[in-house]
C-alpha positions as CSV (number, residue, x, y, z in Angstrom):
1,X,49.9,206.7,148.3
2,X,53.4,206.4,148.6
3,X,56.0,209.3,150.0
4,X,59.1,210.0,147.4
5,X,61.8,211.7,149.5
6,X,63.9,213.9,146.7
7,X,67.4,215.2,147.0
8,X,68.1,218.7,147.1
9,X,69.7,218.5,143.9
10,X,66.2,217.5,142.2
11,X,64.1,219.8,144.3
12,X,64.3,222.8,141.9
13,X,62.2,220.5,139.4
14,X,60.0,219.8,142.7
15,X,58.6,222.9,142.9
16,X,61.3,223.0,146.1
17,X,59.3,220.1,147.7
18,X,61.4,217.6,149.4
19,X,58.7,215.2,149.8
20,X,56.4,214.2,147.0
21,X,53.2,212.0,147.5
22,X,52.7,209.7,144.3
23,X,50.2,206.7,143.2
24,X,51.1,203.7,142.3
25,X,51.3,199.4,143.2
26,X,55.2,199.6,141.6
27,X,58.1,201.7,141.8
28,X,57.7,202.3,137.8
29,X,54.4,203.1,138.4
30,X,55.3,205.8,140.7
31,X,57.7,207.5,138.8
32,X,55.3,208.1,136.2
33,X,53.0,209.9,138.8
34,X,55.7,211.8,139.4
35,X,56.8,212.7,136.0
36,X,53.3,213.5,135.1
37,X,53.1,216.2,138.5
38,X,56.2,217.4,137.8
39,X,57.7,217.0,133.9
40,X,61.3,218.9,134.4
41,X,62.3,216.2,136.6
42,X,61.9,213.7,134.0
43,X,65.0,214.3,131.7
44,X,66.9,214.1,134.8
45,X,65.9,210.8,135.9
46,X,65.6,209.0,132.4
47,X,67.6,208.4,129.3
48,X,66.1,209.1,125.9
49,X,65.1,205.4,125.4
50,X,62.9,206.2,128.4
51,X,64.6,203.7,131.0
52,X,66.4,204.8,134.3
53,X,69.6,206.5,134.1
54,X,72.1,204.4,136.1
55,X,73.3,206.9,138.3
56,X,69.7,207.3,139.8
57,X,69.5,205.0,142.6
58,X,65.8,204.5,144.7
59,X,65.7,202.6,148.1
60,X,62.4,201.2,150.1
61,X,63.7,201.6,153.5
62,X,67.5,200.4,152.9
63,X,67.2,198.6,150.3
64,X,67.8,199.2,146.7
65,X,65.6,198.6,143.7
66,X,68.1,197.3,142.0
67,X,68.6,194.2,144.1
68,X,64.7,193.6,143.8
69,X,62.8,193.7,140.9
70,X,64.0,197.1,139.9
71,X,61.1,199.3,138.2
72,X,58.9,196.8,138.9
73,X,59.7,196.7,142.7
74,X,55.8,196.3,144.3
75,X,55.4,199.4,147.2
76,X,52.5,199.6,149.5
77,X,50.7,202.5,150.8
78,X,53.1,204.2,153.3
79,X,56.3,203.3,151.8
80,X,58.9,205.9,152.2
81,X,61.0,205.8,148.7
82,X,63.7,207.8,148.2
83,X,65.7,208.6,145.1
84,X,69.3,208.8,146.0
85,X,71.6,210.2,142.5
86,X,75.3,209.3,142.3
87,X,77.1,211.3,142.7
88,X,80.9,211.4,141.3
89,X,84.0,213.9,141.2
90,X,86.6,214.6,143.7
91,X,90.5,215.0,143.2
92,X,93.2,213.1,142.1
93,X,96.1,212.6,143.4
């Protein structure tokens, strides 16, 4: 099993949980455990074509799926992943 930290932002859809414990060998593979425990969060962290929305970013320890193999980033058991959304805004000047 494989600990998914989630940002306070998401943890409305969490049940308020800020750590999630999901199955899985991949990070896809994950994310549909997670999904399937908690469907709200699902709209939030994929596009209608079902693929990740680019503004959600995951890390294994400090590094980012997306310089890996993305979705199909292996984890083992004891991984901490967290799901880290952009986040954009401020003022101009």
């Amino acid at each position: 099993m494989t600990t998914l930290r989630i940002p306070t932002p998401l943890r409305s859809y969490t049940g308020g949980k800020s750590e999630v414990i999901v199955a899985g060998a991949k990070i896809s593979e994950a994310l549909a455990d997670l999904t399937t425990q908690y469907p709200a969060i699902k709209p939030h962290l994929f596009n209608e074509s079902g693929d990740l929305r680019p503004f959600v970013n995951l890390f294994i320890g400090e590094s980012n799926i997306k310089d890996l193999q993305g979705v199909d980033t292996p984890i083992t058991e004891g991984d901490k992943v967290m799901l880290i959304p952009s986040i954009a805004g401020g003022s101009e000047y």
